[in-house]
C-alpha positions as CSV (number, residue, x, y, z in Angstrom):
1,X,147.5,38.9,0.0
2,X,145.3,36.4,2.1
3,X,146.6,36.2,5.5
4,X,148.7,33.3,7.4
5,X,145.3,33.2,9.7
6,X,143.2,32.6,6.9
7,X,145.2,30.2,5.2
8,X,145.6,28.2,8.3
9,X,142.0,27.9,8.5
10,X,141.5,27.1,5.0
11,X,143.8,23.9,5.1
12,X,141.9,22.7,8.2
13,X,138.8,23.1,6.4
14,X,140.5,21.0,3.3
15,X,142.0,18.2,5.9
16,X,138.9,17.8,7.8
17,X,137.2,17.2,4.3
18,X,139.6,14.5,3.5
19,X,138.3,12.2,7.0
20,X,137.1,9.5,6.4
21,X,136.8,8.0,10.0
22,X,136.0,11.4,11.7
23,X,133.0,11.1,14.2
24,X,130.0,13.7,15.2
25,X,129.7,13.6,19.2
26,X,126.9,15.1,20.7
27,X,126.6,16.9,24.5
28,X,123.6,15.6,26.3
29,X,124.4,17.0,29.5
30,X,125.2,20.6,30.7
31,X,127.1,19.9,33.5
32,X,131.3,19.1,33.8
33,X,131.8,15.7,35.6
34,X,131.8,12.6,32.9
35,X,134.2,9.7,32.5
36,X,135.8,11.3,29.4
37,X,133.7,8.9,27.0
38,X,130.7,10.0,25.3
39,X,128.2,7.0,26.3
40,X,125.0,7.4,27.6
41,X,125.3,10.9,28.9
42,X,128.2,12.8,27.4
43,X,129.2,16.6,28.9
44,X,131.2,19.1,26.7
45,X,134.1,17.8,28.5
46,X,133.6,14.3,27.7
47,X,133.5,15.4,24.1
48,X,136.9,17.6,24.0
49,X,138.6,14.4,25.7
50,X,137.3,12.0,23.7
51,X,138.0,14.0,20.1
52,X,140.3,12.6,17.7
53,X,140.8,14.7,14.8
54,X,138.5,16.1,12.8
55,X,135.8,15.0,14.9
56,X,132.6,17.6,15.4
57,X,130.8,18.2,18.5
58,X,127.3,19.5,18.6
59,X,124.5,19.9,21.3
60,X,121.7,17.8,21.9
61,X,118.4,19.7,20.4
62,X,116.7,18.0,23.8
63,X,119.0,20.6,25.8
64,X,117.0,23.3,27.5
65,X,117.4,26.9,25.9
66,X,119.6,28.8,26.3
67,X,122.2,26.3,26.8
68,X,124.4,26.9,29.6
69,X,127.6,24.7,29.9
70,X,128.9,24.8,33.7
71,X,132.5,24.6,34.1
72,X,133.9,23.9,37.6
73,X,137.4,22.1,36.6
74,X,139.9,23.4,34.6
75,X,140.0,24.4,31.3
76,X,139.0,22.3,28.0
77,X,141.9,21.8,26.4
78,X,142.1,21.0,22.4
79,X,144.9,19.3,21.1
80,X,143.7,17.9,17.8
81,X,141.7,19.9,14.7
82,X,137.8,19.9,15.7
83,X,135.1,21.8,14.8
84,X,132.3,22.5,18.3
85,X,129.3,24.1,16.6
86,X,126.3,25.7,18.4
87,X,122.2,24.5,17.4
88,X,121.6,27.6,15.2
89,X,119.4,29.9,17.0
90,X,120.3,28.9,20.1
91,X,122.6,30.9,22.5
92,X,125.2,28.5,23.7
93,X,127.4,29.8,27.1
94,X,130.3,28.1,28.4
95,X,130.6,29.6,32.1
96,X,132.8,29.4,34.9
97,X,130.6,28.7,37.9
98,X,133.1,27.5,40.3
99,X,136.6,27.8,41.0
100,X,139.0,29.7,39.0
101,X,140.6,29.3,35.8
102,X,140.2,29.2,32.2
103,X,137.5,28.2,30.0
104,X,139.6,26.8,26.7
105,X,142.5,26.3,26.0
106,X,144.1,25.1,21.9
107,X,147.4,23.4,22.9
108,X,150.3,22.6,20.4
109,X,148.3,20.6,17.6
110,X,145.2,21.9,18.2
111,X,143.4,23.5,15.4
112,X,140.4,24.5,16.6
113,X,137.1,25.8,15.0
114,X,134.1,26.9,17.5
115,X,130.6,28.5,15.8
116,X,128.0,29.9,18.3
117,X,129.4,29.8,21.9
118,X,129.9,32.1,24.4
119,X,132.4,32.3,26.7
120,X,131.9,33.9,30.2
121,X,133.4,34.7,33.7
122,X,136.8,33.1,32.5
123,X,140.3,33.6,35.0
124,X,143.3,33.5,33.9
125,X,146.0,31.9,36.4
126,X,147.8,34.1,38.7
127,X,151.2,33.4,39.5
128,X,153.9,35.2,40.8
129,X,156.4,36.1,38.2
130,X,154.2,35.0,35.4
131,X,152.0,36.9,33.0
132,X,148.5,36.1,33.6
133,X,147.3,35.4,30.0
134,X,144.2,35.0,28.3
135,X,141.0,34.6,30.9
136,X,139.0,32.8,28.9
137,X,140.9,31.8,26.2
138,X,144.2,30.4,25.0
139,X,146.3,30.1,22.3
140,X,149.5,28.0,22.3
141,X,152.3,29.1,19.6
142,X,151.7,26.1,17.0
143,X,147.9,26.1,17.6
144,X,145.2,27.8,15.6
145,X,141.5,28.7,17.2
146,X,138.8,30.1,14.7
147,X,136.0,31.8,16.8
148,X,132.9,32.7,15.0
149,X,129.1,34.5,16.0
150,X,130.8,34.6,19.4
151,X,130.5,36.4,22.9
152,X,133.1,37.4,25.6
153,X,132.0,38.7,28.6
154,X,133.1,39.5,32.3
155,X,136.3,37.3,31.8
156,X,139.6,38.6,34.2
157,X,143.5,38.4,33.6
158,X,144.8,40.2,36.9
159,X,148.4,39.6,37.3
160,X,149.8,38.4,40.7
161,X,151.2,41.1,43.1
162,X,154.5,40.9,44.2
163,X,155.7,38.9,47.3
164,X,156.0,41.3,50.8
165,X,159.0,42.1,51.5
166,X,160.7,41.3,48.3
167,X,161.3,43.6,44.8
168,X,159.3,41.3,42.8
169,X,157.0,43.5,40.8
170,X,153.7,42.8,40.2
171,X,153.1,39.9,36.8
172,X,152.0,41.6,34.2
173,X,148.5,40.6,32.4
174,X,147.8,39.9,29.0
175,X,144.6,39.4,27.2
176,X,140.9,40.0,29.3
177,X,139.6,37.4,27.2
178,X,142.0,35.7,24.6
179,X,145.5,35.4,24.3
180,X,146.8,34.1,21.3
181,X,150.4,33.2,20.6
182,X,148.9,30.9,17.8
183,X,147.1,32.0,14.8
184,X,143.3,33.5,15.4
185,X,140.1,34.4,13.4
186,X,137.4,36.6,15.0
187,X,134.4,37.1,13.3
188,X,130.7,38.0,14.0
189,X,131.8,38.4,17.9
190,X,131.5,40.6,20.8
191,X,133.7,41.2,23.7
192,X,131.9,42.9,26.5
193,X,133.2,43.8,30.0
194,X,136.7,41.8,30.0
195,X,139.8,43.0,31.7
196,X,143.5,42.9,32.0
197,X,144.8,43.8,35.3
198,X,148.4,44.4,36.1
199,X,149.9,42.9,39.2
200,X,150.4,45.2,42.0
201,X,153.9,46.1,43.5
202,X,154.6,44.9,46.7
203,X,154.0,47.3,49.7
204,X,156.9,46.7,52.1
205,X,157.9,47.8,55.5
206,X,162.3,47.6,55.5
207,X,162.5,47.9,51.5
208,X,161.4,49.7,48.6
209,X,158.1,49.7,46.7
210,X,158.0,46.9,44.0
211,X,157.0,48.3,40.4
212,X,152.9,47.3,39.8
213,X,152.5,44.9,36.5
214,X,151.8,45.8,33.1
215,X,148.4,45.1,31.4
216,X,147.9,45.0,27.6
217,X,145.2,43.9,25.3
218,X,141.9,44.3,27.8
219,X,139.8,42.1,25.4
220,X,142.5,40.1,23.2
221,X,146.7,40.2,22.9
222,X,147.8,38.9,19.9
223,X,151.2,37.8,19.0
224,X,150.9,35.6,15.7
225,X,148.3,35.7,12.7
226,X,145.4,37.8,13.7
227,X,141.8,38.7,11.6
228,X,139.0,40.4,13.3
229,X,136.3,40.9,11.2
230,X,132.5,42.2,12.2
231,X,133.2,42.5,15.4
232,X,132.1,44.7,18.6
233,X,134.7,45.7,21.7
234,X,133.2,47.6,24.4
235,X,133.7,48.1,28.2
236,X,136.7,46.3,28.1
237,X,139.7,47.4,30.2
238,X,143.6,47.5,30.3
239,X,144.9,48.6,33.9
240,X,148.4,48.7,35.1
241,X,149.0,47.5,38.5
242,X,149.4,50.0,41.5
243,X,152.8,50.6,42.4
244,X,153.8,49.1,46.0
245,X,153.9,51.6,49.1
246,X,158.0,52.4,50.2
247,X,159.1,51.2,53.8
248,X,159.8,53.2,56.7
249,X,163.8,54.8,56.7
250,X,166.2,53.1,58.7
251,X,167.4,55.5,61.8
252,X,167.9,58.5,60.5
253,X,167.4,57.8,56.8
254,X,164.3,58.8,54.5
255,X,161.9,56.5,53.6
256,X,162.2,54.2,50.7
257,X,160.5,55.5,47.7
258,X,157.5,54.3,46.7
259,X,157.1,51.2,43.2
260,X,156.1,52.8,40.1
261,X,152.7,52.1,38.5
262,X,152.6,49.3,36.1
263,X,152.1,50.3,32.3
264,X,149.0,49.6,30.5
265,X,148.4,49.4,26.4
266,X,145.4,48.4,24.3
267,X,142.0,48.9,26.6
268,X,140.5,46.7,23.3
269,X,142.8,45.3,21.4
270,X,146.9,44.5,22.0
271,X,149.2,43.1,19.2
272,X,153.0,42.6,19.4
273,X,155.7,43.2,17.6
274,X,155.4,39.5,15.8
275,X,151.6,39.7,15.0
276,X,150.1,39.9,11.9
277,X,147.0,41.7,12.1
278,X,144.4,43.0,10.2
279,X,140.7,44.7,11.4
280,X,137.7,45.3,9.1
281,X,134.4,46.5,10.2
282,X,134.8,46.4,13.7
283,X,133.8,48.8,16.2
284,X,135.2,49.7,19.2
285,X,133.3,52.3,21.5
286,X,133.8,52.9,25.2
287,X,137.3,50.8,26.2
288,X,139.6,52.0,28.6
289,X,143.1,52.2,29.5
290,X,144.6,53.2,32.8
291,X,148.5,53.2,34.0
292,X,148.8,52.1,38.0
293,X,149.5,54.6,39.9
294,X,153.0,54.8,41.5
295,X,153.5,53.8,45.2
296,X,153.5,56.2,48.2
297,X,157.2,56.8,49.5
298,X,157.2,55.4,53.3
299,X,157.7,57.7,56.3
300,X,161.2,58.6,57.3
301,X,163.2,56.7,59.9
302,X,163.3,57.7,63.5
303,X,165.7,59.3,65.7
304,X,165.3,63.1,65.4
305,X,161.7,63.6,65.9
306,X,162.7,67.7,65.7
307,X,164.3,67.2,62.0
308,X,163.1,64.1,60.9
309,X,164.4,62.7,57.7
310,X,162.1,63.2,54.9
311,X,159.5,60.5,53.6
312,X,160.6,58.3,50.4
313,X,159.9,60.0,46.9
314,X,156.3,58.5,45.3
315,X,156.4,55.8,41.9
316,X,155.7,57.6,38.9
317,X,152.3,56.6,37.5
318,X,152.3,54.3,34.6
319,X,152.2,55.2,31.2
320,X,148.7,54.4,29.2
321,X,149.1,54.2,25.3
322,X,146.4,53.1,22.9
323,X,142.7,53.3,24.7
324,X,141.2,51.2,21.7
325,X,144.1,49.3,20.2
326,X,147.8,49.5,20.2
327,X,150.3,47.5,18.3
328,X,153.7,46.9,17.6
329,X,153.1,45.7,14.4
330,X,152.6,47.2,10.9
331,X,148.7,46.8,11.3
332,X,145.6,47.9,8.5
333,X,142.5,49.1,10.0
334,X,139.6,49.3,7.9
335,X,136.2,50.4,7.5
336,X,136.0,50.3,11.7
337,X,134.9,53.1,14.7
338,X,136.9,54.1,17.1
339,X,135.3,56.2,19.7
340,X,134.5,57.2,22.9
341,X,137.9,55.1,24.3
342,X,139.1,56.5,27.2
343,X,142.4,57.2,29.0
344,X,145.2,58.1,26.0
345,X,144.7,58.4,22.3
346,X,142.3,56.2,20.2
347,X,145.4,54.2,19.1
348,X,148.9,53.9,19.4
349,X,151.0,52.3,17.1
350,X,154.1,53.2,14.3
351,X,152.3,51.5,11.5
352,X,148.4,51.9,11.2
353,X,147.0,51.9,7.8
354,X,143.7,52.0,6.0
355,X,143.1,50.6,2.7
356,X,139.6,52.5,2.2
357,X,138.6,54.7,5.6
358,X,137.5,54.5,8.9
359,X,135.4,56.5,11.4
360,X,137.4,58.0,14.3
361,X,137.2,60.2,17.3
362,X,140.9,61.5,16.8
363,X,144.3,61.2,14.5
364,X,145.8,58.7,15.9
365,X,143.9,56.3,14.1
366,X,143.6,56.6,10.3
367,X,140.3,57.8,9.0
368,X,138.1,60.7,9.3
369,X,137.8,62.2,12.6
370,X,134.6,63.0,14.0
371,X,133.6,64.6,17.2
372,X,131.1,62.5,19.2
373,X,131.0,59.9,17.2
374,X,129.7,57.6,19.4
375,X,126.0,59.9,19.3
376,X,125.8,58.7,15.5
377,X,124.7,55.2,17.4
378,X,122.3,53.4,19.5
379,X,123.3,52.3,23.3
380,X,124.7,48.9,23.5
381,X,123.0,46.5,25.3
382,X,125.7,44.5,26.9
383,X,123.8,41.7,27.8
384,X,122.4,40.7,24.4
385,X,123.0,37.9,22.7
386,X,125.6,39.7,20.6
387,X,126.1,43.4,22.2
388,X,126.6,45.8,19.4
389,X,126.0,49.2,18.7
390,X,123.2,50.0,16.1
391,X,123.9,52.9,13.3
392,X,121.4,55.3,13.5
393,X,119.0,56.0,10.4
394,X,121.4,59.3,9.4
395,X,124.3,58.3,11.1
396,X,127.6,58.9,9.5
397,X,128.4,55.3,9.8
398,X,125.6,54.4,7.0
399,X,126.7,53.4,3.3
400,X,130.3,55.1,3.9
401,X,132.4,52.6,2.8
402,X,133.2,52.7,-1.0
403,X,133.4,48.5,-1.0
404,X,132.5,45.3,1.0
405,X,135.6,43.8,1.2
406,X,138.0,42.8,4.2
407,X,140.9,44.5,5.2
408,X,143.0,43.4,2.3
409,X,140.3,43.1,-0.2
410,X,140.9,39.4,-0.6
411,X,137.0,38.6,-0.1
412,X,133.8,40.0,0.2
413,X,132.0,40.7,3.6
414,X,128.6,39.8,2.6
415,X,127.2,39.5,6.1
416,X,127.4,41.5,9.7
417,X,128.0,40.6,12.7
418,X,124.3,39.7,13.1
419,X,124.1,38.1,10.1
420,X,122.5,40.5,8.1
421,X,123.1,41.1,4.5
422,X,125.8,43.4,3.1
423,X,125.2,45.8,1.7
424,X,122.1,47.2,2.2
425,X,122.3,50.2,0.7
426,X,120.5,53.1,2.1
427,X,121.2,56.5,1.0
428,X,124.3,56.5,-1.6
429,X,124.9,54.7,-5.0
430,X,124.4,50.6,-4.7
431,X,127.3,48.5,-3.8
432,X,128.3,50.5,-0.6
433,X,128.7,49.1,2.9
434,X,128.4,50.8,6.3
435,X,131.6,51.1,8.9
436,X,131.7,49.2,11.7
437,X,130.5,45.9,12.8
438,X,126.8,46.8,12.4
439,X,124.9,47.2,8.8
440,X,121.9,49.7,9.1
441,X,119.0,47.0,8.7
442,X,116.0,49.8,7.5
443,X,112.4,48.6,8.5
444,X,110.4,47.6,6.0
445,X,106.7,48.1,5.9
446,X,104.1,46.1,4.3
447,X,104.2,47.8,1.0
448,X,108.0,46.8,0.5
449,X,109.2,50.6,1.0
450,X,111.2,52.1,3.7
451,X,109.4,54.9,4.7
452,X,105.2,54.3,5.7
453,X,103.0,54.7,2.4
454,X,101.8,58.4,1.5
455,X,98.3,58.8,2.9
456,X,95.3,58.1,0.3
């Protein structure tokens, strides 16, 4: 079965074949002021504005290296199919260097396709009594966004906390990175240091503690058509929002308890109920999830300072499900690693499946559970190009799956998230893959072997 992401993507690939009239605009300048025409100079910005559909924007190869697109107004916003491609070889960042706010943003007839960017130090917007969704990304219900070779990194969703002196509870927050309400792609990306931060509670003097906001998805939430393929999610974070301190008794009454601590799901990866989601060699090492902790109850009210009334019972912490991923959805996993995820069980969810296997650190994800899991790789560097984690030379990881195909076996995964050539078989039978994002790449010396030449 190919999946309603995929088949999105393929009939924007056939439309934008079938333009005539569509135009190539090129960014000559790195910064974010412009007219919204590309003339003499164009920025990024100018380019999004201008697009009509099926229009492709690319980067001037006079650009210095890497190429580092400035934002300091709000997010880009796509509302029409476009491709935005990065110069091969070169690393192409889209940063927030001033002010707050999103990065990008694919509105109701925006069918988006973006090759080769990053996306750092995105915020989503905090308001009270509304989710804070998606800090560096967006997805729209009715919008489509293909990401591909891609980076997230040190992008925020942190909830409002509630109002003083009211009940409000903290907004919840959704998505460190992406939030997608619209169908979305991911492939050959890494999402590094993003985080979803609840709300917290309000802390009040005459009142009781406000309940702190939930967090879920700490890299990406996903609520529609969802593929992630080749993919690496570390130090990313779900955390609940702190329940709100309790006020002070009135005479002679205890203190008001304290707000309890926001819930928090999915220190990766968060899909609801109405997703559609499917995972294939991805790997996921070193996420997080955290419930708030509930508010302290406030001090007893005055009066009888030799029996005072007793102090306002504490919040209950928040509950933490799903350290890697967790889904409401019936969801297939496949030929992925989950390990080294902290705060609650490697992943939550009714309906995880595997079509082949997967490498795990416990049973609540399907596959075969290993302990210390995450020693059978290299450390990450998180500020590569594309953070990943390595396999070593006999790790478990190398030529384990029995086939190279996606979750659903619909194609073949003939490349890794670095580009490298599936398979590249290494110690079992041809034809076999390894799990996770990463395929073992063995050095080759001069001779063409794999191991040095015997001595003479």
């Amino acid at each position: 079965m190919i999946s309603n992401a995929r088949v999105t993507l393929l009939l924007f690939a056939l439309l934008g074949s079938a333009q005539a009239q569509a135009a190539t605009r090129t960014v000559t300048d790195i910064g974010d002021a412009g007219d919204g025409i590309c003339d003499a100079t164009c920025t990024l910005r100018d380019a999004v504005n201008a697009a009509q559909a099926d229009d492709r924007i690319l980067f001037a190869l006079a650009l210095p290296a890497p190429v580092v697109i400035g934002l300091t107004g709000p997010a880009l916003q796509i509302d029409v199919p476009l491709r935005i491609s990065a110069t091969d070889g070169v690393r192409t960042t889209v940063r927030r260097v001033a002010g707050s706010g999103r990065l990008l943003e694919v509105v109701v007839g925006g069918d988006a396709r973006v090759i080769g960017l990053s996306f750092e130090n995105g915020t989503a917007p905090a308001v009270i009594g509304t989710s804070a969704d998606g800090g560096a990304i967006h997805v729209a219900a009715g919008a489509a966004l293909e990401l591909r070779d891609c980076m997230l990194r040190g992008n925020r969703a942190i909830g409002a906390a509630g109002a003083p002196e009211t009940l409000n509870s903290g907004s919840p927050a959704r998505g460190g990175a992406i939030f997608a309400a619209g169908d979305l792609l991911v492939e050959n990306c890494a999402f590094v240091d993003n985080h979803a931060t609840g709300g917290d509670g309000a802390s009040n003097v005459l009142l009781p503690g406000s309940a702190g906001g939930s967090a879920s998805g700490g890299a990406l939430h996903a609520a529609a058509a969802i593929d992630v393929l080749n993919s690496t999610f570390s130090d990313n974070s779900a955390t609940g929002g702190a329940g709100g301190t309790g006020g002070m008794g009135t005479i002679g009454m205890s203190g008001w308890d304290g707000g309890n601590g926001g819930t928090a799901s999915g220190g990766a990866i968060a899909f609801t109920a109405t997703a559609t989601p499917s995972i294939a060699f991805a790997t996921l090492i070193a996420n997080e999830v955290a419930g708030g902790s509930g508010g302290i109850g406030g001090p007893g009210g005055p009066l009888f300072p030799e029996d005072p009334p007793p102090d306002g019972d504490a919040g209950v912490d928040g509950v933490a499900t799903g350290a890697a991923i967790d889904t409401a959805a019936a969801t297939i996993l496949n030929v992925s690693v989950f390990a080294a995820n902290l705060g609650a069980a490697e992943c939550s969810g009714a309906a995880l499946s595997a079509r082949t296997s997967n490498l795990v650190a416990d049973a609540s994800c399907p596959g075969v559970v290993m302990a210390a899991l995450e020693a059978q790789f290299e450390p990450i560097d998180a500020m590569a190009d594309s953070p990943h984690y390595r396999p070593l030379f006999d790790s478990v990881a190398v030529d384990s799956a029995p086939d190279c195909l996606d979750a659903v076996a619909f194609e073949a995964v003939d490349l890794d998230q670095l580009l490298t050539p599936r398979p590249l078989t290494v110690n079992q039978p041809p034809g076999r893959c390894d799990i996770g994002a990463i395929e073992f790449n063995p050095v080759l010396f001069g001779d063409g072997f794999e191991e040095p030449p015997p001595p003479p």
